[in-house]
Each structure stands twice: as structure tokens, then as C-alpha cells.
N, C-alpha and C positions, 0 to 999 in steps of 0.2 A: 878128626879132619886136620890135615896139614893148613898153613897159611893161606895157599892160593884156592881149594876147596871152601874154605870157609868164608874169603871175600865175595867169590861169587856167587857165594846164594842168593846176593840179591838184598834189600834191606827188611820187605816183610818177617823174613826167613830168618835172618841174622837178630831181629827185632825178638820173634817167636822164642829162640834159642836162649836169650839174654834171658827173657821171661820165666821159663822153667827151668831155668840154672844149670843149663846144658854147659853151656860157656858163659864166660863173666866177659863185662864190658871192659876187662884190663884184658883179657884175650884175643878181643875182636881190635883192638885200639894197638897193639903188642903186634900182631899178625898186619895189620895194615902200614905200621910203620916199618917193619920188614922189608914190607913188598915194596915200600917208598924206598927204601936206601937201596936195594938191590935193582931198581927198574928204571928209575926216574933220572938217575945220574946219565942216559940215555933217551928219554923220554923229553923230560923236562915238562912233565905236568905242572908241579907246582910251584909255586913262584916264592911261597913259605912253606915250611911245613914246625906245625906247632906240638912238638915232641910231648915236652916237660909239662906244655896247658892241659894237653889232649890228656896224658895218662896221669891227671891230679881231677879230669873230669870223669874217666873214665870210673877213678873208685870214689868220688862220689855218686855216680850213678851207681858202681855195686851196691855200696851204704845205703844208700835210697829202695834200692828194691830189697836190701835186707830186714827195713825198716815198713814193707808193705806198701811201699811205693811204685806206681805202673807209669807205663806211658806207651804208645805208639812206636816212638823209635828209642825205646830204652835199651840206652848204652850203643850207640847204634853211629860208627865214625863217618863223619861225612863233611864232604871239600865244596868253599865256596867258592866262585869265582872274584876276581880283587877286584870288581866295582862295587862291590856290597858290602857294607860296615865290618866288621871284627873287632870288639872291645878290645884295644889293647895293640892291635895290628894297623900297620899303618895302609890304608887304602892308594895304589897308587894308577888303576885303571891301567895298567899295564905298561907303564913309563917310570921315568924316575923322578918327575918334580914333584913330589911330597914326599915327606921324610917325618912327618908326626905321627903318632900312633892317633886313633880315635877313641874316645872314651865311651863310648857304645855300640852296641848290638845294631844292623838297622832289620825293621820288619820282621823281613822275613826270616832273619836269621835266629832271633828271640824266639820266634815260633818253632823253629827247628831245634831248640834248647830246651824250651818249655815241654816239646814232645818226646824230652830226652837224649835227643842227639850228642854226641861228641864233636865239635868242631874241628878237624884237625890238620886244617891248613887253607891255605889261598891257591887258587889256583892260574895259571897263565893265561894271557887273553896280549890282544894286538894294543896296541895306545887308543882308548877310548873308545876298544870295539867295533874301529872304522870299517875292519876287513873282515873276510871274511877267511885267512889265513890267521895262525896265530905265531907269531913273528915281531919281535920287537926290539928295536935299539938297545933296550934295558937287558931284556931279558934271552932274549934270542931264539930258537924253534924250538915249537914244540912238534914233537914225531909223533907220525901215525902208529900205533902198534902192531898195526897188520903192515906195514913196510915202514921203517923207520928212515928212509929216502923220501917220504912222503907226508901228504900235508893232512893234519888233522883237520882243516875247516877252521872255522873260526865264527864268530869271537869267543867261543866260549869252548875252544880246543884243547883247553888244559883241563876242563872239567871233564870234556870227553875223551881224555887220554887217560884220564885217571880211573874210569871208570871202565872202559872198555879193555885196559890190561888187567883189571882186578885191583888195583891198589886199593879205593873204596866202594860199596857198593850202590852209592849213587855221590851225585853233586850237583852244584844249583849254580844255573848260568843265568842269563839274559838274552833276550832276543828282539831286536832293534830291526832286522831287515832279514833276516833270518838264522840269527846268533846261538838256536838252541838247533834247530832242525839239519842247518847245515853241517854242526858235525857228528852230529849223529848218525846222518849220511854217511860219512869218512867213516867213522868208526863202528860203525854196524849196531849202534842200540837206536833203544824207541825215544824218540825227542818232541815233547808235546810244548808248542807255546799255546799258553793259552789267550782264552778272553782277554781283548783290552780290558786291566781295570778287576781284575782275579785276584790280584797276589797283587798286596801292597809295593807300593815303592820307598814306602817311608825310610829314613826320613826326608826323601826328595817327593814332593807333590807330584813328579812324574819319572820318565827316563825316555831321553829323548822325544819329549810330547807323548805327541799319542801313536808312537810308532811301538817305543819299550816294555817288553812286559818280562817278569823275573818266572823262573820255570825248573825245575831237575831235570838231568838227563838219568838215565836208568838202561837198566838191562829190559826189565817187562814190563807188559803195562798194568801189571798189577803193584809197582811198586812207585810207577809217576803216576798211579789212582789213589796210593796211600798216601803219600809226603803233597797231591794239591789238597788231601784232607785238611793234612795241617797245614799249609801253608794259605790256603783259600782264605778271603775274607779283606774287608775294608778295614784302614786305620786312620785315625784324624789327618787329615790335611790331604789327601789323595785327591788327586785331581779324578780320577775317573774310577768309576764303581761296576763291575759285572754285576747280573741278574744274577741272584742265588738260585736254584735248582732244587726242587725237590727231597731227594734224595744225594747222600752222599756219592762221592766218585766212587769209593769202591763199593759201595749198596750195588751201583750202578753197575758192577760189572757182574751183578748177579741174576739179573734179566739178559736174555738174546734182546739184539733189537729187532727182530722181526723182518720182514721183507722188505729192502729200504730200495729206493732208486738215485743208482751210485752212478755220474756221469766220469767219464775218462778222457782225456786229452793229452797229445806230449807237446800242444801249441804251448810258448813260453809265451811270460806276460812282458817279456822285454824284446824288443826289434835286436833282427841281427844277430841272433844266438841260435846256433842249433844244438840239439840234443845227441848226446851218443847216443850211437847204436844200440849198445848194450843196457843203457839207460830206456830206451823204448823198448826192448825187450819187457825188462822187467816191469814195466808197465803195464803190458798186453798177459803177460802171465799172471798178474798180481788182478787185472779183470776179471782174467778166466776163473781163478780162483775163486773172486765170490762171486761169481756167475754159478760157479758149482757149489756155493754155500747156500743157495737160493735167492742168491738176490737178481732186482731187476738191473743190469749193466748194459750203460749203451756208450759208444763214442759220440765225443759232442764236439762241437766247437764253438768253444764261449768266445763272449768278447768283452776283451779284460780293456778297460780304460790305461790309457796313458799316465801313469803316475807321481812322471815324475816332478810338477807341479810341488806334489802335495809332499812328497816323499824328502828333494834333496834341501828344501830350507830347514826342516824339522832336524833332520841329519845332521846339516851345520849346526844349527841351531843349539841343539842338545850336545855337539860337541863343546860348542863356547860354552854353554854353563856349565859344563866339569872342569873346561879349561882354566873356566874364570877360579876355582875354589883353592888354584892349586901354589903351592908356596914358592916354586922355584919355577916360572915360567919359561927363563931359557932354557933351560933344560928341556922341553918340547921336544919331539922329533920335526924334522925339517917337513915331512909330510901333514904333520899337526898343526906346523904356525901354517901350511901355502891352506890346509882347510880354514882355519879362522881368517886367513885373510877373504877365502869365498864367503863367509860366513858374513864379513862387514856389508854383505849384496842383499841380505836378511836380514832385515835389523827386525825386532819381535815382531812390531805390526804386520811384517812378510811372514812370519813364522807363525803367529796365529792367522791369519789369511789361507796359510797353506796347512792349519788344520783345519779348519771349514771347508775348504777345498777336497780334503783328505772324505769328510764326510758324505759330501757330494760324492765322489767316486764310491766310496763305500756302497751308496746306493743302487749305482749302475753296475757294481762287480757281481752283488748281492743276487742279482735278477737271475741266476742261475740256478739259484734255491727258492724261490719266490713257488709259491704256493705247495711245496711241498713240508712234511711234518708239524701236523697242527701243532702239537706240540713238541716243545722241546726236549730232544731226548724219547720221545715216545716211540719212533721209528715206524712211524705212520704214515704213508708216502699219498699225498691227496694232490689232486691239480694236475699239472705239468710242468712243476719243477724236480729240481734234486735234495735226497738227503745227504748227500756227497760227494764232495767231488774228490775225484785221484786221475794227482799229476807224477809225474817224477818229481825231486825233491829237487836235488843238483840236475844242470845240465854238461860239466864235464865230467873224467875222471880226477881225481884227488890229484894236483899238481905234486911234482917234486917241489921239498922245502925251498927257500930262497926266493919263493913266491914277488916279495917285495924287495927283495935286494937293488937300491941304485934307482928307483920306482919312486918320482914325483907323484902327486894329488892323482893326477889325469890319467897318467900311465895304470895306478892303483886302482884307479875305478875302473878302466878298461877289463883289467884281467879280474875284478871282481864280477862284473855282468852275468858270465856263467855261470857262477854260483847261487848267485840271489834270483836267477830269470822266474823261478817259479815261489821262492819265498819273500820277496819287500811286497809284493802285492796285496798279502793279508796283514803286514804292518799296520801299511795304513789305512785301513779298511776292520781292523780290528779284531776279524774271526780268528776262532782257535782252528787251527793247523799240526799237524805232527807228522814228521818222519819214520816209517817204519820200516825196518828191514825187509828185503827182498833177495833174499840170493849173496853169492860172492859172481865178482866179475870172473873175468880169463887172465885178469893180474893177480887176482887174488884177494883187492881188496872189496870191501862191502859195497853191494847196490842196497839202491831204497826207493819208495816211494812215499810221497806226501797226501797224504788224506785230509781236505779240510770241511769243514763243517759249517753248519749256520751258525750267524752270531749269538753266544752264549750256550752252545751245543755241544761243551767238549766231551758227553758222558757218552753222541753217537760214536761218537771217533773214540773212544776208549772201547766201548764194544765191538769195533768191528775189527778194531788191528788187536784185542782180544782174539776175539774168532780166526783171524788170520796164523796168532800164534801159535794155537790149538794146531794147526793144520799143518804149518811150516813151523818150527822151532826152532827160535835162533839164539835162546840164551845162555845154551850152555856152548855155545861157539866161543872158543877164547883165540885168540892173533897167537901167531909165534915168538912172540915179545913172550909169552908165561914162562 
């Protein structure tokens, strides 16, 4: 297999190969630094890329399986987003005020070591993940691969650049208000956030309250069923803990889930936003779809609470506490000081207020699942509620880059609306949600749709955008970026 063949297998795949000594993890580690120097100097996925660490891990993990050593993602390259620790690498959330390296791993990334992975770079994100472009004074655009004129999404658009041109075969973002799902959308892979409280935040007891939760972006969903195996789980100090389940995610995609009743909407949960056209297309086909899979599909029209209450103190909020850790504060972007000065309108007792608030809504959004799937994951459809709901994911087309160019606080959050209208609402509310591909538009670049789930339910939503892939397949879809 050439370079660009072998990144996109995907990580189970690449994982498999390591194993029975098809390829060595200096090959797959070799092959993906390739595709960094050749793609990225136009891309601008990643914000580091860690050459000389990567290929000194890569033959210790040969050594390790020489020695009868296994793992899940052994020898297996994979890019974090730069709000997440990296021993060694300096975290800078996507700005320039830090300039120290860290002396440890956080969470989830240890977990992604200990499963064998190769770490082999940081990837781009906007300053503190505000937008949902990723774009930044430090750093500058990151390009869509299916039109390189165009915006990856954000905040975690350098994960999703990286991953959807082939450079690694998965990477691990964040998701604040829709930071995993939104560019997944742009970039045409499956992007699951899950449960509040699934994947540690360590070593922060949270990320952004109880809006953030840490997630991969991937090609299939069998490979963000592998990597939440290991990443899943509670660590000392977390503020919030998910219901364990059963069976593993990927046990889990080995049961159908049965006859589920799946509700549909392209009503967004934000006032004032309409939906493309082509965006409600795929919505109505992505129905019909599992309406032909057998499921029970009907158009509904929920009624999502107002949230922003609960939503923009936490937002501030959780920006001031990255703000506060950081060493060279002037250096801020002028966008970053006009938020903390919103943010002085929140002082914590506003910020915990508006997570109890956050839970109260949780309640009333919830009522559209209420008495459907006695259990969780079972896809047992009883009462007159839903096992799922599917919305569209974004409500515009992928903007040309410059998104925030000359763009105060106000102006920013204007042009971000369309983006978030159907993802900050499971924020703060908690449920796991995911982005799946649906189609390419008439520009060429990816539709999607949002699937979300009851709370702690992310194994219906892995079987059903499963089942969706079987039928439509979109991972060997590569951009003309290859």
C-alpha cells in the first residue's frame, strides 16, 4: 500500500496491520509524516507536528510487540487537538500566550498511549475554541480539503483536516457547543460527542462546565466505537461521571438495534436561523433511509427551550478559567479579552446558577425521548416517545475562510449561530449527539446529519449511523486535497 492507501484505513485497520506484522508502527508513523509535509503546508492542520517523539514512539511500540506486547491502537499515529496536555508540548488552546511545555500527559491522552498510540502532533483549533471556524491570530486558517477556499468548522478543525485529507487516521477534539460535530459536517467524517462526563477531562475537573466533553473525529463508526473503548471511563477529580453501559461500544455494534422510533425536524433550536436547502434535503433522504431500514420515522416538531441562559455564562466562564492559567495574557486576541470582559457579567455563582439552569432545560429538551427505550441501548421503542432524534447538523454551507477576519465578540457570535443552531443544545443538556455524513452538496462539499440520543445512549447512535454506513458508504470518500 502506498502512503495515502494506508492512512485511510482508518485506525481499527491500521491497528490490525501493526498486529500481524503487515506494516510496522515506523511505517504507518513514516507514511503519515509524509502526508503532513506534503498537505499541511496548505491545509494547516496542525499547529505542531512531533516528527523525532513520534518516530522514537513509533519503534518503541515495534519493540513492544516484538517483545509480545498488544494493544488496541498499537503503533497506531494519532493528532491531538492543542487544548489537551502533551508531555513535553506546550498547550496553547489555540493562541500564543503560553510558551511552557507541560510535564504531562492529560486523561485522555495517557489512555491513548497506554492503548498504544503514537502521538504525533497538535492540532489547530480557534483561541479557546470560541468559534466554531478555526481561524486564529497565532495560527491562521485552517482549510477545508474538499475546497481549500473553505472553512473546516471548528473548534476542532485541524483535527478534522487532518483526518479527512488522510494525514492520520483519527484525532481527538472537544466539544463545547458543537466542537466535534460541526466539523465533521465540513469535512465529511462521523463525529460523536458524547455523554456529559464519558471521557475524562483530567487534569481539569471540567471543560467549560458542563457544556465540554473530549471525543475523536474518525472516518467510521467503527473506529470512534474503538478509540471511546479506550478512552471511556472516570478519573480522580472529574466533575461529572456518565452511566457505564453494559457492553462495550464496539460489543455494541454487533447487535442491530431493532425497530427504533426515530423523530425528524429541520426546526433549529436557535431563533432566526434558517436551514439550507440542501441541508433539509439531506435530512428528508437520510428519513427515508431508515424508514427503508425498518424503522418507525416520523416528522415532529419539538420544543427545544431557550438556552441561552444556561449556555453563554458557562461559555464565558470556561473561557476565563483557560484564560486565567495562561502566562502571557496580553497576548490574547482582542476577541478573547472583549469575552472575559462579558465574562466579568458571570462571576462563578452566575456560572454555577447557569449550570442548574442548564439541568432544568435538560429536562424539558429530554421530553422528546421520555418514555421511549426502557433500556438504554436496547432499542426498545415503548410509550410515545423517541429513540432518536435526526436533525441536520449545521444550518449553513461551510463559509469561505476569513470567517472572523476584523470580527469583534458580537459580530463572532452572529456568524457563529448557523453553525451551532442544532448542536449547543445537547451541550448543555448533556446527551450524546453525532454528525454523520449524508451525501456531497452541489459545491461539492459534505452534507450531514445529527443523530441524537437519550442521555447515556451513545451505543443507539453508533448502531444506527452503523446501519446508515452499510447502506450509504462514505469512507472511502477522500477530497481533492489526496
Amino acid at each position: 500500500m502506498d502512503d495515502a492507501e494506508l492512512l485511510f484505513q482508518g485506525v481499527a485497520r491500521q491497528a490490525e496491520l501493526v498486529r500481524t506484522g503487515k506494516v510496522s508502527a515506523r511505517r504507518l508513523v513514516e507514511a503519515s509524516l509524509r502526508r503532513i509535509g506534503l498537505l499541511d503546508p496548505t491545509l494547516n492542520a496542525f499547529r505542531v507536528v512531533r516528527a523525532e517523539q513520534a518516530l522514537a514512539e513509533a519503534d518503541a511500540r515495534d519493540a513492544a510487540r516484538a517483545s509480545g506486547a498488544d494493544g488496541p491502537l498499537l503503533g497506531v499515529p494519532i493528532a491531538v487537538k492543542d487544548e489537551l496536555d502533551v508531555a513535553g508540548e506546550v498547550t496553547t488552546y489555540g493562541g500564543a500566550a503560553n510558551r511552557t511545555p507541560v510535564a504531562e500527559d492529560a486523561e485522555a491522552v495517557r489512555r491513548l498511549r497506554a492503548a498504544g498510540a503514537v502521538i504525533i502532533g497538535k492540532t489547530a483549533m480557534p483561541e479557546f475554541g470560541q468559534w466554531p471556524f478555526t481561524e486564529s491570530a497565532a495560527h491562521g486558517y485552517t482549510r477545508n480539503p474538499w475546497d481549500t477556499t473553505r472553512t473546516t468548522g471548528g473548534s476542532s478543525g485541524g483535527s478534522a483536516a487532518a483526518v479527512a485529507a488522510g494525514l492520520v487516521g483519527a484525532a481527538l477534539g472537544g466539544d463545547g457547543g458543537g466542537s466535534i460535530r460541526i466539523p465533521a459536517a465540513c469535512c465529511g467524517l462521523f463525529g460523536l460527542k458524547p455523554q456529559r462526563g464519558r471521557v475524562s477531562t483530567a487534569p481539569h475537573p471540567h471543560l467549560w462546565y458542563a457544556l465540554g466533553t473530549v471525543g475523536p473525529l474518525t472516518r467510521t463508526v467503527a473506529d470512534s466505537a474503538l478509540l471511546y473503548d479506550v478512552l471511556s471511563g472516570p478519573a480522580d477529580g472529574d466533575r461529572w461521571t456518565a452511566r457505564s453501559g453494559a457492553t462495550s461500544f464496539t460489543q455494541a455494534l454487533a447487535t442491530t438495534p431493532g425497530r427504533l422510533r426515530i423523530g425528524y425536524s429541520a426546526k433549529p433550536a436557535v431563533r432566526g436561523v434558517r436551514p439550507h436547502p440542501e441541508h433539509v434535503q439531506a435530512l428528508r433522504a437520510t428519513a427515508l433511509a431508515l424508514r427503508e431500514l425498518g424503522h418507525d420515522v416520523r416528522e415532529i416538531d419539538p420544543r427545544y427551550p431557550d438556552t441561552t441562559a444556561a449556555f453563554l455564562p458557562q461559555f464565558c466562564g470556561g473561557v476565563r478559567v483557560e484564560a486565567a492559567a495562561m502566562e502571557r495574557p496580553e497576548l490574547l486576541e482582542r476577541r478573547t479579552r472583549q469575552t472575559l470582559r462579558l465574562a466579568r457579567l458571570a462571576p462563578e455563582g452566575a456560572v454555577e446558577w447557569a449550570v442548574r439552569t442548564g439541568e432544568r432545560m435538560a429536562v424539558r429538551a429530554n421530553r422528546v425521548f421520555a418514555g421511549a427505550g426502557a433500556g438504554a441501548g436496547t432499542g426498545v421503542a415503548t410509550g410515545s416517545g423517541l429513540d432518536l432524534l435526526l436533525t441536520p447538523t449545521i444550518a449553513q454551507r461551510p463559509r469561505p475562510v476569513g470567517v472572523l477576519d476584523g470580527a469583534g465578540l458580537l459580530t463572532a457570535m452572529l456568524r457563529s449561530f448557523p453553525m451551532i443552531a442544532y448542536t449547543a443544545l445537547w451541550n448543555v443538556t448533556g446527551n450524546p449527539a453525532a454528525s454523520v455524513p449524508a451525501g456531497r452538496g452541489s459545491d461539492g462539499l459534505p452534507l450531514a446529519v445529527q443523530l441524537v440520543g437519550r442521555q447515556h445512549d451513545e451505543a443507539t447512535i453508533l448502531r444506527v449511523a452503523a446501519q446508515l454506513e452499510t447502506i450509504r458508504p462514505w469512507a472511502d470518500s477522500r477530497p481533492p486535497s489526496d
